[in-house]
C-alpha positions as CSV (number, residue, x, y, z in Angstrom):
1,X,102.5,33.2,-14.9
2,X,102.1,36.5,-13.2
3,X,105.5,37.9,-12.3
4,X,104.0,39.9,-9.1
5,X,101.2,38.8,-7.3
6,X,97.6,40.6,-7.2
7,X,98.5,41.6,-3.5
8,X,101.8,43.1,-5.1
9,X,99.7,44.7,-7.7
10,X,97.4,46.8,-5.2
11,X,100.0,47.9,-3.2
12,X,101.5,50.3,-6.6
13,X,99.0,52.5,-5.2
14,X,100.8,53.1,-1.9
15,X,104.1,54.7,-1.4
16,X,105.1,52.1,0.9
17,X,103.9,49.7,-1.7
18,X,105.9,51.0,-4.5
19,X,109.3,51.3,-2.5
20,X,108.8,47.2,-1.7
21,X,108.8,46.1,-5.0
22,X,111.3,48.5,-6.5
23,X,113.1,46.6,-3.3
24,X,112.3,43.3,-5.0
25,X,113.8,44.4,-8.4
26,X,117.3,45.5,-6.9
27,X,117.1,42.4,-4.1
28,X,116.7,40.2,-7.8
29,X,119.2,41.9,-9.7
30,X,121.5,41.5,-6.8
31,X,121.1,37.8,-6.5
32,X,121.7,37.4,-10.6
33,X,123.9,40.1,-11.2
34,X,122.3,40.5,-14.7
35,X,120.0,43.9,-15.6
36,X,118.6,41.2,-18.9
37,X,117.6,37.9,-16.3
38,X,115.9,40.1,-14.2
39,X,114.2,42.3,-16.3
40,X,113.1,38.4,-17.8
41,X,112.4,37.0,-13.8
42,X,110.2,40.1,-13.2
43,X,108.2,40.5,-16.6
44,X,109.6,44.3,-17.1
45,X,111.8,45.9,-18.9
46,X,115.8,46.9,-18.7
47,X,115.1,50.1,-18.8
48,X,113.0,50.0,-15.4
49,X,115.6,47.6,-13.6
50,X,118.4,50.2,-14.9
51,X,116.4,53.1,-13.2
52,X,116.1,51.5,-10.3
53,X,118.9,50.0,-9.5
54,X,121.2,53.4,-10.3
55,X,118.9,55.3,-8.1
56,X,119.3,52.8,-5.3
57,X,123.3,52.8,-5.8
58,X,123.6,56.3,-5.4
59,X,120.7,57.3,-2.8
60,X,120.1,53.8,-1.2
61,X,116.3,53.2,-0.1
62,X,115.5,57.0,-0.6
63,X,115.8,57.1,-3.9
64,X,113.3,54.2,-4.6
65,X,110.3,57.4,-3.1
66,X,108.7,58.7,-5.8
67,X,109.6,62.0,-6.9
68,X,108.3,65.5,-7.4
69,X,106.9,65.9,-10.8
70,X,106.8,69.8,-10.1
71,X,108.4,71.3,-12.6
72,X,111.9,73.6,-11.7
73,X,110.4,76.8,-13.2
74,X,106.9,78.4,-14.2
75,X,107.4,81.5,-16.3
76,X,103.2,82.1,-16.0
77,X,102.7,81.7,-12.1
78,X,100.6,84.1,-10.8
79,X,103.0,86.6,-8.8
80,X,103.1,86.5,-5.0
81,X,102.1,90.0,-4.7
82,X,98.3,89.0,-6.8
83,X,97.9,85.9,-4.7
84,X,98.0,88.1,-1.7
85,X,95.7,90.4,-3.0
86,X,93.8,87.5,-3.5
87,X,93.2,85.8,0.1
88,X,93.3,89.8,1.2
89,X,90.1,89.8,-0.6
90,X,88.8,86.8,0.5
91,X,89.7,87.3,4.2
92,X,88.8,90.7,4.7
93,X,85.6,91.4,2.9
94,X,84.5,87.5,2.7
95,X,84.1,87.5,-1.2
96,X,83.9,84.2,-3.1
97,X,85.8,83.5,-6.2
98,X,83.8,84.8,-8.7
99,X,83.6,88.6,-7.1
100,X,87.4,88.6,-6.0
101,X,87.8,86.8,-10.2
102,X,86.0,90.3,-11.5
103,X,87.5,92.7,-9.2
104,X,91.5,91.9,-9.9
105,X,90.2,90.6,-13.8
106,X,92.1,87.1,-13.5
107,X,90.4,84.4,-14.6
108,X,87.8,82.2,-12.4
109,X,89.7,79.2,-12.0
110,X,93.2,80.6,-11.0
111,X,91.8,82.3,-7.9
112,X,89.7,78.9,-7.2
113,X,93.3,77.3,-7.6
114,X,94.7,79.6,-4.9
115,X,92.3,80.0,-2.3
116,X,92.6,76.1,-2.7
117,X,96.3,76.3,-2.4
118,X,96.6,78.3,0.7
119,X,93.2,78.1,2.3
120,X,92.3,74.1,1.3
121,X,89.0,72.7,0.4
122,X,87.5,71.7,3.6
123,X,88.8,75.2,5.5
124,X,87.1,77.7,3.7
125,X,84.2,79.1,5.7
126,X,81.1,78.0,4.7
127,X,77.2,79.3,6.4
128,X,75.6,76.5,7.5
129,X,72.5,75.6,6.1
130,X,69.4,75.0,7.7
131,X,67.8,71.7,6.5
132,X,63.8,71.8,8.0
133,X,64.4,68.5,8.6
134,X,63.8,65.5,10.5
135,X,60.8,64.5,7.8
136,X,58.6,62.0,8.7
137,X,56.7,59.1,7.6
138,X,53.1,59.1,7.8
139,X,53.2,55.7,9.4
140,X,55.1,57.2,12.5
141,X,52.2,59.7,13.6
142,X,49.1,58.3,15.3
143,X,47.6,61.2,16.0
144,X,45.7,62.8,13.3
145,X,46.6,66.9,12.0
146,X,50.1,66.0,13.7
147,X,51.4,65.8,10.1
148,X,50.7,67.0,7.3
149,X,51.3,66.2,3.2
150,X,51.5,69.4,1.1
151,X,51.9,69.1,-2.4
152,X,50.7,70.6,-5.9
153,X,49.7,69.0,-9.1
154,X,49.9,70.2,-12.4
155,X,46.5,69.3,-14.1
156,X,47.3,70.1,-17.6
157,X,49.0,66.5,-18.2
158,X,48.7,65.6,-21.7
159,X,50.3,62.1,-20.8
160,X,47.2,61.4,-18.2
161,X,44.5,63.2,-19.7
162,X,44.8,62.4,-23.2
163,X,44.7,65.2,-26.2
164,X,41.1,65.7,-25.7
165,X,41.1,66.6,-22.7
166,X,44.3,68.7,-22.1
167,X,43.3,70.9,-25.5
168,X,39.8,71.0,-23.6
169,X,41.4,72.2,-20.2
170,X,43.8,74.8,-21.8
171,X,41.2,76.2,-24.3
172,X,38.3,77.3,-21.2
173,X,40.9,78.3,-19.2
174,X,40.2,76.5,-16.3
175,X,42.6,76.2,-13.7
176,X,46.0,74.1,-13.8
177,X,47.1,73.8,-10.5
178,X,45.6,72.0,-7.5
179,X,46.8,72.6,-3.9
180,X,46.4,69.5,-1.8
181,X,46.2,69.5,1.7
182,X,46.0,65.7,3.0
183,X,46.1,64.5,6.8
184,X,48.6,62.0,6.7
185,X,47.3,59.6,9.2
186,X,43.2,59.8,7.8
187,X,43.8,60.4,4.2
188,X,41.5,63.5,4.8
189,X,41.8,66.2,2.1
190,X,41.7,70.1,1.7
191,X,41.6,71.7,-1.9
192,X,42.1,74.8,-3.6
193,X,43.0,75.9,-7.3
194,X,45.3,78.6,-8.8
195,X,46.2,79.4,-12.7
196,X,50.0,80.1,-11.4
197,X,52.3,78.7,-8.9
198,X,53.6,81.5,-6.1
199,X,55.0,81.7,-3.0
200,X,51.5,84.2,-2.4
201,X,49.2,81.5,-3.1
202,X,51.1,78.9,-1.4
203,X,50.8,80.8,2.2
204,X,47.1,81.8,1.4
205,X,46.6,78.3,1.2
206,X,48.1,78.1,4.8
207,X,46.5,80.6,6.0
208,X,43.3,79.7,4.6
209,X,43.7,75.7,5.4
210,X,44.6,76.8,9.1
211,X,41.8,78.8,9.5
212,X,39.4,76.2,8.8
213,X,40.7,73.5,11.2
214,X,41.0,76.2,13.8
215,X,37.7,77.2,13.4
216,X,36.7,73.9,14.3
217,X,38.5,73.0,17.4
218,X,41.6,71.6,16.2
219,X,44.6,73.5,18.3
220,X,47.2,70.7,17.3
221,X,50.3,71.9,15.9
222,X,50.6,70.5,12.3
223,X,53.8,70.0,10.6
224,X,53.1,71.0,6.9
225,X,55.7,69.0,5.1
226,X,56.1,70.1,1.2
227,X,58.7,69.2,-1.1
228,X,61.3,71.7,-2.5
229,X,59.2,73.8,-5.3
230,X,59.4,77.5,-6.0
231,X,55.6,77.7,-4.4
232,X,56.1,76.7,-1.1
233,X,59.0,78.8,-0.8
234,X,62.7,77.7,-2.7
235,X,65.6,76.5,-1.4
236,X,66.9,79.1,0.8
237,X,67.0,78.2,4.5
238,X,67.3,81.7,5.9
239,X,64.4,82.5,3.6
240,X,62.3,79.2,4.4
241,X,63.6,80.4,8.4
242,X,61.6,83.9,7.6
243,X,58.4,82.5,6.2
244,X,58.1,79.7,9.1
245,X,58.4,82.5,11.8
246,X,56.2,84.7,9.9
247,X,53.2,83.0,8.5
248,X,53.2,79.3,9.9
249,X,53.9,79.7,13.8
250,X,50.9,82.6,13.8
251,X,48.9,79.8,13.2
252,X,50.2,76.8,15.0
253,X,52.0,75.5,12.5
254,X,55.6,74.1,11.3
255,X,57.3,74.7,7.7
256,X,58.9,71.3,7.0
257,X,60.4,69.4,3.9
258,X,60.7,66.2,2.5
259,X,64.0,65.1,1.9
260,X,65.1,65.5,-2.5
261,X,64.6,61.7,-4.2
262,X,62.7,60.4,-1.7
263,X,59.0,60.7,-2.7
264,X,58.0,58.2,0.2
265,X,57.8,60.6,2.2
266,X,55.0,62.6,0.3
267,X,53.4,59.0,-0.9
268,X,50.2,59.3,0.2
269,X,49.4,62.7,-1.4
270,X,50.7,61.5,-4.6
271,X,48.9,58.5,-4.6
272,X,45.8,60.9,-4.2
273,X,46.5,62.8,-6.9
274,X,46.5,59.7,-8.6
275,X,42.8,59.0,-7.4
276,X,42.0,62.8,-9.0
277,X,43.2,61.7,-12.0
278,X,41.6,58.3,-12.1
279,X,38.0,59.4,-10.6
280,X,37.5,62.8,-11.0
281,X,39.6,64.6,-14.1
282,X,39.2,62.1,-16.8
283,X,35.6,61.3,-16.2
284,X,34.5,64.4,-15.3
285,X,37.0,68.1,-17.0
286,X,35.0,67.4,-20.6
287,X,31.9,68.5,-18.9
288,X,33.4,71.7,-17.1
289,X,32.7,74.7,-19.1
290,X,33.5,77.6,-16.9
291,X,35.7,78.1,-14.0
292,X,33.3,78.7,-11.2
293,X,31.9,75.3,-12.9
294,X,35.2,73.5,-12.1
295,X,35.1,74.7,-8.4
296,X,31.4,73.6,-7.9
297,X,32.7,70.4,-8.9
298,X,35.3,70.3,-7.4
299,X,33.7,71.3,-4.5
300,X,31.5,68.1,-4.3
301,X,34.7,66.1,-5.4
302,X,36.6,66.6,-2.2
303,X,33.2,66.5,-0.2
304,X,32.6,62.9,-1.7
305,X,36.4,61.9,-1.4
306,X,36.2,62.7,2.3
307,X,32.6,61.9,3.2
308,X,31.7,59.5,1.1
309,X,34.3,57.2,-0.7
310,X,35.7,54.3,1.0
311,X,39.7,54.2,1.1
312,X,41.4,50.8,1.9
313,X,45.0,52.1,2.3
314,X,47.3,50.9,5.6
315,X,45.0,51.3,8.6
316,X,41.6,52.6,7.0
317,X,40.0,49.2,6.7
318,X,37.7,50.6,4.1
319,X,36.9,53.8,6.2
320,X,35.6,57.3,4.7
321,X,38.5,59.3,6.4
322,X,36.0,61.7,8.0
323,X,35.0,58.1,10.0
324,X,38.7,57.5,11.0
325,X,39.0,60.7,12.1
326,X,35.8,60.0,14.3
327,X,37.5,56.3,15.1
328,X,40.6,58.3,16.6
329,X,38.3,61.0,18.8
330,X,38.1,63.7,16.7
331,X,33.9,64.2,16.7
332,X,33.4,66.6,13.7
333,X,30.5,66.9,11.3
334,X,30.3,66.2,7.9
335,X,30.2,69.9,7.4
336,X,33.8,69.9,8.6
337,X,34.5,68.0,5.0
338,X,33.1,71.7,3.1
339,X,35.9,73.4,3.3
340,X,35.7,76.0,0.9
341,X,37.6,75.5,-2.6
342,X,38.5,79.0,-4.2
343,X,40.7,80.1,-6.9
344,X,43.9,81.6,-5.0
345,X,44.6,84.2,-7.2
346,X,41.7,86.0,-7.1
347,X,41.8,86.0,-3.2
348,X,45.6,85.7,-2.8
349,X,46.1,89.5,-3.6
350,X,44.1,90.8,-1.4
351,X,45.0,88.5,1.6
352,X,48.5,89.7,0.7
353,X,47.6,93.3,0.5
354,X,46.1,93.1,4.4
355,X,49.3,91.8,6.1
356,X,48.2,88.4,5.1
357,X,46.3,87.6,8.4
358,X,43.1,88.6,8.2
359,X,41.8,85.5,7.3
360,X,42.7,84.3,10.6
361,X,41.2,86.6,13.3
362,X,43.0,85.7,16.5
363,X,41.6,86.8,19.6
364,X,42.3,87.1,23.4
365,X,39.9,85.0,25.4
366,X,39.3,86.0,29.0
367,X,39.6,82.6,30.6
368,X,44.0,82.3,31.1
369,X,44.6,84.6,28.0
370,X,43.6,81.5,25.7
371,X,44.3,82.1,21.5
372,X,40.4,81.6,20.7
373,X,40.4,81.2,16.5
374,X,37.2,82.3,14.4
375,X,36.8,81.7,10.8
376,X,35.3,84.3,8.4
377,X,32.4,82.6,7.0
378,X,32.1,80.6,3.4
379,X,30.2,83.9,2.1
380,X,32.7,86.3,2.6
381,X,35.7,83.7,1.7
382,X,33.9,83.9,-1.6
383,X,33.8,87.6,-1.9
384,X,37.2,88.7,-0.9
């Protein structure tokens, strides 16, 4: 038989908790008069009913608190004099721990400990970080180009493609990454290729991507939501901040990023890169010998993924998505579906070395000062 109940037992984790039943042990031993029957009533020992009840005899209720466990002296506390050099530090020229750590050469830890000690956790200032958020889910836009799915794939997969094929890929040299552009409410895909990952590849591929649907009409603002990689830009905010204003507004356009461990939000570009994998790379990379070989194909690829093949995902109903964009008012051609797909690098470097908006030639119109937006044609793309 338990000598406390369990309600007893959870409230030792209080201080109010802990004075009641050090209460109970002196109320007992007051009622028996015996250290021994109530050490045996209670299930503890003498010793503890000893404590007790001399501390209650000579401070009364008080002296059942817990007490300090601080220790009367500390021959290697930091001096009073360092500490204030310390928060001077901190205050005056807004230096973390590490900085203020090297400059008075104490150890990390002990000035963590004291800016904790005098400043506390949850006071230290802190800049607040800017979060591109609210994501979305490509269920909530109806509108198509309202939202966009950005994300690269990493060809050279030796899980997917199997020995022969990764050996085959890395030996010719052809190109490893794929940059996906996908409409999330259609399904409909842009493409373009790069041997590296870069920040200068990944706005090329806006720049080039806005171009084109410009080009054609479409003056909606799209939200390009990409996840957290190095290529689209890191994991600074004031630095995400800089390349929004700079190279996305220009072109009617909004930086945004899925939320970290929660890939439903990019679902529908994965689960095309799937479909690469399934339809195009495995059946067709053995037979690509040359790079300008692997564009022509791929070329046709997203021609036939957007044209072509039927998709039966939530609301397509077996639609091409160049037809459910037709469905939802948008009256392109198929020649809307050849956009061109180029190796970044080789065009990324010049883009870069022009301001990075000449692909984009943005120009006054006369009727109410109207942003009219002309794409450089396929030719020249291909030159640059």
């Amino acid at each position: 038989m338990l000598a406390f109940t369990l309600t007893e037992a959870y409230q030792l984790t209080h201080q109010e908790g802990k004075v009641n039943l050090r209460l109970k042990i002196v109320h007992t031993w007051q009622e028996c008069g015996s250290l021994r029957e109530t050490a045996r009533r209670l299930s503890i020992s003498r010793n503890t009913v000893r404590k007790w009840v001399r501390r209650y005899l000579a401070e009364g209720e008080t002296g059942l608190k817990d007490r300090s466990r601080r220790p009367h002296r500390c021959p290697r506390k930091t001096p009073a004099e360092v500490e204030e050099r310390v928060l001077s530090l901190h205050r005056e020229r807004g230096w973390g721990r590490r900085r203020v750590a090297r400059a008075l050469g104490l150890p990390e830890g002990t000035v963590r400990h004291i800016l904790k000690r005098h400043l506390g956790e949850d006071k230290r200032q802190r800049r607040k970080r800017k979060t591109f958020y609210p994501a979305h889910w490509a269920w909530e836009e109806e509108k198509p180009f309202r939202l966009a799915q950005v994300d690269t794939k990493d060809i050279l997969d030796k899980g997917t493609l199997g020995t022969k094929l990764w050996d085959h890929l890395r030996k010719r040299r052809l190109p490893r990454y794929q940059w996906t552009f996908l409409e999330a409410r259609t399904r409909f895909r842009l493409l373009a290729y790069s041997h590296r990952l870069s920040v200068v590849n990944g706005l090329c591929f806006v720049a080039l991507v806005m171009s084109w649907l410009r080009g054609w009409g479409i003056e909606v603002e799209v939200e390009w939501q990409e996840d957290w990689g190095p290529e689209f830009g890191g994991e600074n905010g004031r630095h995400l901040e800089r390349l929004d204003e700079k190279y996305y507004r220009p072109f009617g356009a909004r930086l945004r990023r899925a939320p970290k461990g929660r890939k439903g939000y990019q679902g529908r570009v994965e689960r095309s890169h799937r479909t690469d994998d399934e339809e195009f790379y495995i059946p067709c990379l053995g037979r690509m010998r040359t790079v300008a070989g692997f564009l022509r194909k791929a070329q046709r690829w997203q021609y036939y993924y957007n044209v072509e093949r039927p998709h039966f995902g939530a609301g397509m109903d077996g639609k091409t998505p160049i037809e459910k964009l037709r469905e939802l008012g948008f009256d392109l051609p198929n020649e809307f579906a050849a956009f061109p797909v180029i190796l970044l690098d080789e065009v990324a470097v010049t883009w870069a070395s022009k301001g990075g908006h000449h692909v984009l030639h943005r120009l006054k119109s006369a009727e109410g000062g109207r942003m009219a937006y002309h794409v450089l044609p396929t030719r020249v793309l291909r030159q640059l």
